[in-house]
N, C-alpha and C positions, 0 to 999 in steps of 0.2 A: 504494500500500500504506500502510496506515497503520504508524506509527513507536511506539517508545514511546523517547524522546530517551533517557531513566536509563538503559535497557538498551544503547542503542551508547553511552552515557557522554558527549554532546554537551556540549562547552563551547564558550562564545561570548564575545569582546571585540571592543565598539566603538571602533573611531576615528570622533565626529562632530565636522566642522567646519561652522562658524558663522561666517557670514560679518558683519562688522561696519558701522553705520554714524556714525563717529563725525565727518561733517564732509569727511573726510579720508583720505588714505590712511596706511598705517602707515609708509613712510619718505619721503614727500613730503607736499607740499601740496597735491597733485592731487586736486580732489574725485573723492568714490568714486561715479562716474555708468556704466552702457551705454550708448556710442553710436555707432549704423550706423558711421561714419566714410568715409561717402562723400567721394572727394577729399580724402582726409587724407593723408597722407605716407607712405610706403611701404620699407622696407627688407626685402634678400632676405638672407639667412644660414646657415651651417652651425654647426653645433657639433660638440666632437670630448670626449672623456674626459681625463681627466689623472690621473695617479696623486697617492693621499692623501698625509701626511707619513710613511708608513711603507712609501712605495713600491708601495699596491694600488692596484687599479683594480676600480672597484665592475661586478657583474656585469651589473646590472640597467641600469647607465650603456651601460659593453659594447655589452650587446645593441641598445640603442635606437641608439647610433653604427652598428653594421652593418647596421643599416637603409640607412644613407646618406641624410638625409633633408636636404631643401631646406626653408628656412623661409622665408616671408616676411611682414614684421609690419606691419602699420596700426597708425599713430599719432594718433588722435584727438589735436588740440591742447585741444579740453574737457576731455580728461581724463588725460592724457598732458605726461611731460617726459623734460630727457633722462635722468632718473635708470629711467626705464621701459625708454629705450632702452640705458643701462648704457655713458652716456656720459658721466655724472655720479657721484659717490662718494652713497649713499643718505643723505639728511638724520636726523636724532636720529628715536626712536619718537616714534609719536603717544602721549601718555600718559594719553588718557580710554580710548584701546583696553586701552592695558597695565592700567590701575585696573579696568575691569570684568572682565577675566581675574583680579587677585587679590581681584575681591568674590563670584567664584564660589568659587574655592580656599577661603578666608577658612569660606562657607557649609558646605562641605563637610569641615572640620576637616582642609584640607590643611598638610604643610609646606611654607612659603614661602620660596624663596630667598632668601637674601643680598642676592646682586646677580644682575641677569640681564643672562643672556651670552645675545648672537646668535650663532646657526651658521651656516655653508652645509649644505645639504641636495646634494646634485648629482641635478639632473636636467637631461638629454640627450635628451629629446623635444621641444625647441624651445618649449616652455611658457612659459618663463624664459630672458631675454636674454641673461641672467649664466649660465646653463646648473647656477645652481641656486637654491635656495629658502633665504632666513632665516625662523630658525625661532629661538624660547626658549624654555626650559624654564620656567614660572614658578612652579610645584609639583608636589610627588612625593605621593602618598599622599592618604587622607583616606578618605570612602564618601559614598554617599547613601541616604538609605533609600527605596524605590520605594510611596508607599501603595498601590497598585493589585496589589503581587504578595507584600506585607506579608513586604520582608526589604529586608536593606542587601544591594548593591552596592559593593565596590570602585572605587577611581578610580585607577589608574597615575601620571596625569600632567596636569597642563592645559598647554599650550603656547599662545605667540603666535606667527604665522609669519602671510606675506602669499601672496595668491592668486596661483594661474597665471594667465596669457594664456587669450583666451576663444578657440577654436578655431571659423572662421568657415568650411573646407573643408579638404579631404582629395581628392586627386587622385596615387593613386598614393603616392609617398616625396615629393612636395610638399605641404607643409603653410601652410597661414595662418592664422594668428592676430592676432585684437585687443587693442592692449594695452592699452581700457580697463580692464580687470580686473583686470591684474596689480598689485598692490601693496596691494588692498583687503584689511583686515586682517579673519583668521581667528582665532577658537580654537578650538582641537582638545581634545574633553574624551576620555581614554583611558582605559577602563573595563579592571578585571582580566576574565580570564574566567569571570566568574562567572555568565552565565545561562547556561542551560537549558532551554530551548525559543523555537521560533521567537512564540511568544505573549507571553515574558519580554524578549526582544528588542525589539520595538515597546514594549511598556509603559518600558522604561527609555531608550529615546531620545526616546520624550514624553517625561520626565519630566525628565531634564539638559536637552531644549529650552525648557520652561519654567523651569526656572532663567536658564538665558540669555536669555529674556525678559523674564524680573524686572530685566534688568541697565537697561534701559528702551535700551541700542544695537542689538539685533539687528536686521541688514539683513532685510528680509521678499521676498519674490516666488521664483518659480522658477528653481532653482539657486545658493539663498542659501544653502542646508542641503548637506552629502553626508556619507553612511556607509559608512566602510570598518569590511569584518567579517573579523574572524578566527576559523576556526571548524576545531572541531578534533574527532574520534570516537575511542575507546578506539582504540589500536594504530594511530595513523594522524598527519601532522604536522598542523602548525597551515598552513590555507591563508590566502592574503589577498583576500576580494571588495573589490574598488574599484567605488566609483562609483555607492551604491545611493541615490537622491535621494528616495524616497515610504517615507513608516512602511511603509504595507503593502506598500512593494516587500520590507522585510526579512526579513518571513515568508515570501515564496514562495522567497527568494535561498537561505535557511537550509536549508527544506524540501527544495528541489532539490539543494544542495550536500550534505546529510547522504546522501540518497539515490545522490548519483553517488561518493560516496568510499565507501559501501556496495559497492556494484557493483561496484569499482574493485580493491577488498580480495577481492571472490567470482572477479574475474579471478586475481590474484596467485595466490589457493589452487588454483583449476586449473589454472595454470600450474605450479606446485609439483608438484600429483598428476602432471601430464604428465613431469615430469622435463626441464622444461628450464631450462638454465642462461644466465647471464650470457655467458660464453665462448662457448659456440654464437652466441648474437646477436651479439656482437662479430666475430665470425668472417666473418660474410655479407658479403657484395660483389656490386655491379649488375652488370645485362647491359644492355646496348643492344639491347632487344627489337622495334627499328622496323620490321623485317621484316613481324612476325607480321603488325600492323596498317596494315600499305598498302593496302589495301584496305576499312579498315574502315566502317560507317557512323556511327561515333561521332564527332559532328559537331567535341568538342574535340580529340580528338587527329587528323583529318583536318586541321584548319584548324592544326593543331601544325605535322602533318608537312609542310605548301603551305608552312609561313614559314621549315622549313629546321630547324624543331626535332627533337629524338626523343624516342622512348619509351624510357624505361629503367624497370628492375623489381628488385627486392629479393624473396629470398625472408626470412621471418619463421616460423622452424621450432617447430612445437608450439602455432603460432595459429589455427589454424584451425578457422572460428567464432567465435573469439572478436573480433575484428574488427566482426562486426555484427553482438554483444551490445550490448544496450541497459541501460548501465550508470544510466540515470536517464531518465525519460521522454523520449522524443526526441533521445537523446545516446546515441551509443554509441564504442566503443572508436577504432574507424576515423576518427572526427570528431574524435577526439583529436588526432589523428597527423596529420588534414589542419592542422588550427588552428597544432599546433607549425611544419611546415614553411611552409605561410602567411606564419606573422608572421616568419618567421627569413630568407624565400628571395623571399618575395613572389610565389609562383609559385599558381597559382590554386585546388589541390586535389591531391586522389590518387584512383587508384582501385585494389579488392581484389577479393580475389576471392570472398572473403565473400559480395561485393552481383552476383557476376554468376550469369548470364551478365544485364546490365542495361543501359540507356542505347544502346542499338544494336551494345554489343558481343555476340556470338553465343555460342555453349559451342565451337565448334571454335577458336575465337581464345583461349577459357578452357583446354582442351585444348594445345593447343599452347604457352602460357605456361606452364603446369604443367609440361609436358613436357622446355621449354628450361633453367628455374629446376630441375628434378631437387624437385619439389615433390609430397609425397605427400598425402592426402586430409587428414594432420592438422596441415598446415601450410597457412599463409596468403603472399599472394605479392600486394605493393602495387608500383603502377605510375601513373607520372606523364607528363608531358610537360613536358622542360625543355632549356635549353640548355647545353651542354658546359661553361659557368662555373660553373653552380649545383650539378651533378647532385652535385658532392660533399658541398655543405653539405648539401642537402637529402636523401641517404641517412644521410648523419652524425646526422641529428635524424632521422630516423625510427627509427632504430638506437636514439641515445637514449633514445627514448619507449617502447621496446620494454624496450629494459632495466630503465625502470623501473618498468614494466608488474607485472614479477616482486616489488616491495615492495609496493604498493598504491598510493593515490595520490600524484604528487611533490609534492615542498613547491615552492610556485608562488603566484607573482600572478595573479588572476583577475578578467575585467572581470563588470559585472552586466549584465544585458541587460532590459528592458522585462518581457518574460514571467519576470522571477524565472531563467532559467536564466541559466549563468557560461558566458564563456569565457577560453581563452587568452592571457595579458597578458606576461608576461616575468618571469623567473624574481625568486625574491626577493630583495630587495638586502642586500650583505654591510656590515661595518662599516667601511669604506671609505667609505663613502657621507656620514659626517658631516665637519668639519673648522672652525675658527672663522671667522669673519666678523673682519675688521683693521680694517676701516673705521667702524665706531661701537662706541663706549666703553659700557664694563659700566654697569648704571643700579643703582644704590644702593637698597634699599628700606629707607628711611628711617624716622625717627618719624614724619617730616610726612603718609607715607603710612600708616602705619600706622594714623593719628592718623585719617585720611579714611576709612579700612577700618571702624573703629569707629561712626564717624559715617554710616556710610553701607552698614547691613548688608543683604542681599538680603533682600526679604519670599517668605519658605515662599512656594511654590507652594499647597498646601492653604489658605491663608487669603486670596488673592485666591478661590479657588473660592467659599468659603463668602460673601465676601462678595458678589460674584456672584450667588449664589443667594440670600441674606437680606436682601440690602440692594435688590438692584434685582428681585427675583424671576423668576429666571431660572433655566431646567429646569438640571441637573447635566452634562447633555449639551450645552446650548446654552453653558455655563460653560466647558465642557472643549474645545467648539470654536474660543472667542475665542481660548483662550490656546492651543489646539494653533495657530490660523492668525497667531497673532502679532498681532491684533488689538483685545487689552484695553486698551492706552492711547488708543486711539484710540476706540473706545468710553465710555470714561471722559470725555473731554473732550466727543465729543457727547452725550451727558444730561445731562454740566453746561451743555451752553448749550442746546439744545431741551428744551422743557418739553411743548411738546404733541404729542411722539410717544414714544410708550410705548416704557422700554425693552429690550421685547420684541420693537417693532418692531423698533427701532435696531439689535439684538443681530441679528435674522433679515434686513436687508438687509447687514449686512456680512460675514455669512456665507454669504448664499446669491447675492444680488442682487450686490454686488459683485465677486467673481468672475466671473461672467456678461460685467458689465462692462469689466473688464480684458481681458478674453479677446477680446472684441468689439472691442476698441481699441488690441489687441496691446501691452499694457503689464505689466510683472513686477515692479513697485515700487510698494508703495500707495500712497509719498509724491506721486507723481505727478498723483495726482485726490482726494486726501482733501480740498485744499480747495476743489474743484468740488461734493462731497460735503457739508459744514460748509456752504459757502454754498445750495443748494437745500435740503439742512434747513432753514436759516432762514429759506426764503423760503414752504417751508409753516409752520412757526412763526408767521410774521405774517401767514397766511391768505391769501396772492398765489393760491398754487397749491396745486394736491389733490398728496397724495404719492404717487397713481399715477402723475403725470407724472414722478415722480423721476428715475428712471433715462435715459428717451428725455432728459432737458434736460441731465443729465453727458456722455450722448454726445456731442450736436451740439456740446453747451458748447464740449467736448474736440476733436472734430472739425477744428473751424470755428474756432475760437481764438476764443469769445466767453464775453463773461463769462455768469453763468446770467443775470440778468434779461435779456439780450438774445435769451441764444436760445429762454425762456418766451417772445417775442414772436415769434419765428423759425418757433416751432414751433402758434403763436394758443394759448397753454396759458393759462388764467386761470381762478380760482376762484371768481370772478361771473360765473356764467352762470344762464343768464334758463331756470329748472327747467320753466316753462310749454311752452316751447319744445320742451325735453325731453318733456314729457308730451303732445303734438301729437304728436309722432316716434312715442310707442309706438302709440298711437291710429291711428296711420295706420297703422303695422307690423300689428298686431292685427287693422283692416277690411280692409288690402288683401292679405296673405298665407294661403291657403288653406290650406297645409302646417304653420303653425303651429294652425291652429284645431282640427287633428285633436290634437293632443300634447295629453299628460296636463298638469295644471297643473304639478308639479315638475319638469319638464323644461321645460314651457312659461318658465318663471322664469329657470330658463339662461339657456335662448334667445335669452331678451329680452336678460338683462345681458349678454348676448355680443354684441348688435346693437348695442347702443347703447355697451358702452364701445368697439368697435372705428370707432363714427362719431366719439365725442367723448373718445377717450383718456384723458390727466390733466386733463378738462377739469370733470370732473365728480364729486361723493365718491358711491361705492358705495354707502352705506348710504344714501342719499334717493333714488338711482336704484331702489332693491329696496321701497323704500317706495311708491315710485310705482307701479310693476310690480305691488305687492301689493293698492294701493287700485283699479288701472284693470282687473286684473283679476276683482275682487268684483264691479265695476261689468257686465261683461261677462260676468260668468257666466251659465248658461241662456240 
């Protein structure tokens, strides 16, 4: 359906972090690298909660404890100490990470703190050694103005705070994680809720990411960026999406999310006209319904009832239907309710009765649970398969979820998922959750900094474009790609040293070709092969090789651990080649292929250049290949 955002009142605030590459990490010296960490060092751990200085315990810590979950962390020594393992007190900040967080602040006419204090953050998913996250506050306040949706944006906050552990499998409540990542320093820029459609969304996290690029440290590759959204509709709370990593993932997140709290709010009111209350739901209590299904053919709860497990069932009075309302494409009410008990019980799903008679259960098995439950046509009646330890919790949260079925949607953390739909993540964290860090001292911001702030202001996004386009002529689009991929300083430095490739080319192979590359070579940092990249530019620079070969001589380069002139030899790539030789090949192509002699001549022209670059690769430049093609075919005409 289409929306109109004004009328449900949508507001929207980003949290995006950015991940940093200053060298270093933000409270060691560990450079900030990804590595496998095959036969690296190994420790297995649990974490547990603790109550704040005012005696709470944060929810969202809670929930992730009663998981019960096993950790076990790989310690790359490349990139890892024990201050990752949190067997060392954390070293002073890095202070080029802290400077580029107040040269954004600074840009954005934020206020700058004093002195910046480190927090603990607590988290209790095994991300974090320490079982929580340092964070700083480094300003409050400020805006930016978006060109592209011609209005300011609010800013809440910019923080410095270091990354989580890289999550390496998931097996059940065992977890692993790599600690190269943790410690690699993030800023978080936190935007008020001030847009407005999922269209305004993408445009203002371009556009605070290009600032962050201006800063000239932005870590680049996949999973250097992530966007938590807070998104909220007239009469409804503010939820939290975590974990949206693609611009355009944020439009489809937004789009989905508006629509499923839509739905969510059309349940509440039917539940309203139905007349049911809180207190009914509270009231319900399971049966152990393993009888009815002893015989079923529903292959999960048969293979339940062989391990000794049972069936239990909850009635949910005045649901019925509503269950397997489809509260947002492909999401509906019951999906709810399985995700809650899931994450809370670990137990695999539910089933209702909404969706039968389905799955090889019958209507006399539906009949009979209706029956057992005292369940009339306009109630709904969910049933699981669990064991005598869980069946509490997990009717406990289904109760829950029912109850708060009757307000609209609950205030909750939500993961993103690949296709733009959210699910289920754990409830949102109270203010428990913050507390100080003892171990490194508040950092003064100084004249001498302030002094460097001045000297050292971020250049406007809009005037790298423009120069972009006036200076090196280049389309507005192909401008707005460098700097959406994080790739203008790199850019910059090859057209100052290549001179004989246009920087249209240069601009079109590290937006398009590159990529390619990486992907091919399973790499997500560009620093990785920019100087396999710099050195084959210069090697068509001095006329060795054509710059078709480019790309195949980065691979093998990369590959094969050779430098590029070795693997131009590896690969026979050279740009003295004897064109005569060439012009036999077509000639012979020409007399001895009957299937070309029918094609019209513009096709014929492909043809050829397709035969001959795929015999002689980077071997040869295009534009004397088509020349050839054009002379030998005048010759052979009629």
């Amino acid at each position: 359906m289409e929306l109109n955002y004004d009328e449900v009142g949508l507001k929207v605030g980003l949290e995006i972090h950015f991940q940093l590459n200053t060298g270093r990490k933000l409270f060691c010296r560990c450079k900030p690298y990804l590595v496998e960490g095959e036969g690296a060092p190994r420790i297995v751990r649990r974490l547990r909660p603790t109550q704040s200085e005012l005696g709470q315990i944060d929810p969202a810590a809670y929930f992730e404890f009663k998981k019960g979950l096993t950790i076990e962390y790989i310690s790359p020594p490349e990139s890892t100490c024990l201050v990752e393992l949190d067997e060392e007190p954390p070293h002073e900040m890095d202070i080029e990470s802290l400077k580029a967080a107040l040269r954004i602040a600074r840009f954005i006419g934020a206020d700058i703190v004093d002195e910046v204090h480190v927090m603990r953050k607590i988290v209790v998913d095994g991300s974090n050694t320490t079982g929580f996250q340092r964070t700083s506050i480094i300003s409050m306040g400020g805006s930016v103005y978006v060109p592209s949706i011609g209005r300011e944006i609010g800013i809440q906050s910019i923080c410095l705070e270091e990354e989580a552990a890289r999550i390496v499998d998931r097996r059940g409540n065992y977890v692993i994680y790599n600690l190269d990542r943790l410690g690699i320093p993030l800023i978080e820029v936190s935007t008020e809720p001030d847009i407005r459609s999922p269209e305004e969304a993408v445009e203002v996290a371009r556009y605070i990411g290009q600032l962050v690029t201006m800063t000239g440290v932005r870590r680049r590759g996949l999973g250097s960026i992530r966007q938590d959204i807070n998104i909220s509709i007239s009469g409804g709370p503010v939820i939290e999406v975590k974990g949206v990593q693609k611009l355009q993932q944020l439009r489809s997140v937004i789009e989905f999310e508006v629509k499923r709290q839509i739905g969510l709010m059309r349940v509440a009111s039917e539940l309203a006209e139905r007349g049911v209350e809180e207190s009914i739901i509270k009231s319900q209590t399971y049966r152990d319904v393993s009888d009815i299904f002893s015989n079923t053919k529903n292959r999960v709860i048969s293979r339940g009832l062989s391990e000794g497990f049972k069936v239990y069932s909850v009635k949910l009075p005045g649901f019925g239907g509503l269950l397997g309302f489809e509260v947002a494409p492909g999401h509906r009410l019951g999906k709810e309710i399985a995700e809650r008990i899931r994450f809370w019980t670990g137990l695999g799903g539910i089933f209702h009765t909404d969706e039968m008679p389905k799955y090889g259960i019958t209507l006399d098995e539906v009949r009979k649970l209706r029956r057992v439950m005292d369940a009339s046509e306009d109630d709904a009646v969910v049933f699981f398969v669990s064991d005598v330890d869980t069946v509490d919790l997990a009717v406990a949260r289904i109760l829950e979820r029912a109850v708060e079925a009757l307000y609209g949607p609950p205030k909750e953390t939500r993961g993103a998922r690949e296709d733009g739909s959210t699910f289920y993540m754990r409830p949102r964290p109270g203010m428990a959750r913050m507390y100080p860090e003892t171990d490194i001292p508040p950092i003064l911001i100084d004249d001498n900094i302030m002094e460097y702030l001045k000297e050292n202001p971020l250049i406007p996004p809009y005037k790298v474009l423009d120069e972009l386009v006036n200076k090196y002529g280049l389309s507005r689009d192909m401008a707005m790609k460098l700097l959406d991929m994080d790739l203008y300083d790199y850019f910059i430095k090859l057209v100052g040293e290549i001179h004989s490739l246009a920087p249209s080319y240069i601009s079109s192979f590290l937006t398009d070709r590159l990529p390619y590359i990486m992907d091919e070579l399973g790499l997500d940092e560009y620093s990785n092969i920019m100087g396999l990249v710099m050195e084959g530019m210069k090697l068509v620079d001095e006329g060795v090789v054509f710059k078709e070969g480019l790309q195949d001589i980065i691979i093998t380069a990369y590959k094969e651990g050779l430098g590029v002139r070795e693997a131009v030899n590896k690969l026979g790539l050279s740009a003295k080649v004897d064109y005569s030789e060439i012009e036999e090949y077509i000639k012979n192509q020409l007399e001895s292929r009957m299937d070309l002699k029918k094609l019209p001549k513009n096709i014929l022209v492909k043809r050829l250049m397709a035969i001959v670059m795929s015999k002689y690769r980077g071997n040869v430049d295009p534009r004397r290949v088509i020349e050839l093609i054009n002379d030998l075919l005048g010759d052979f005409s009629g």
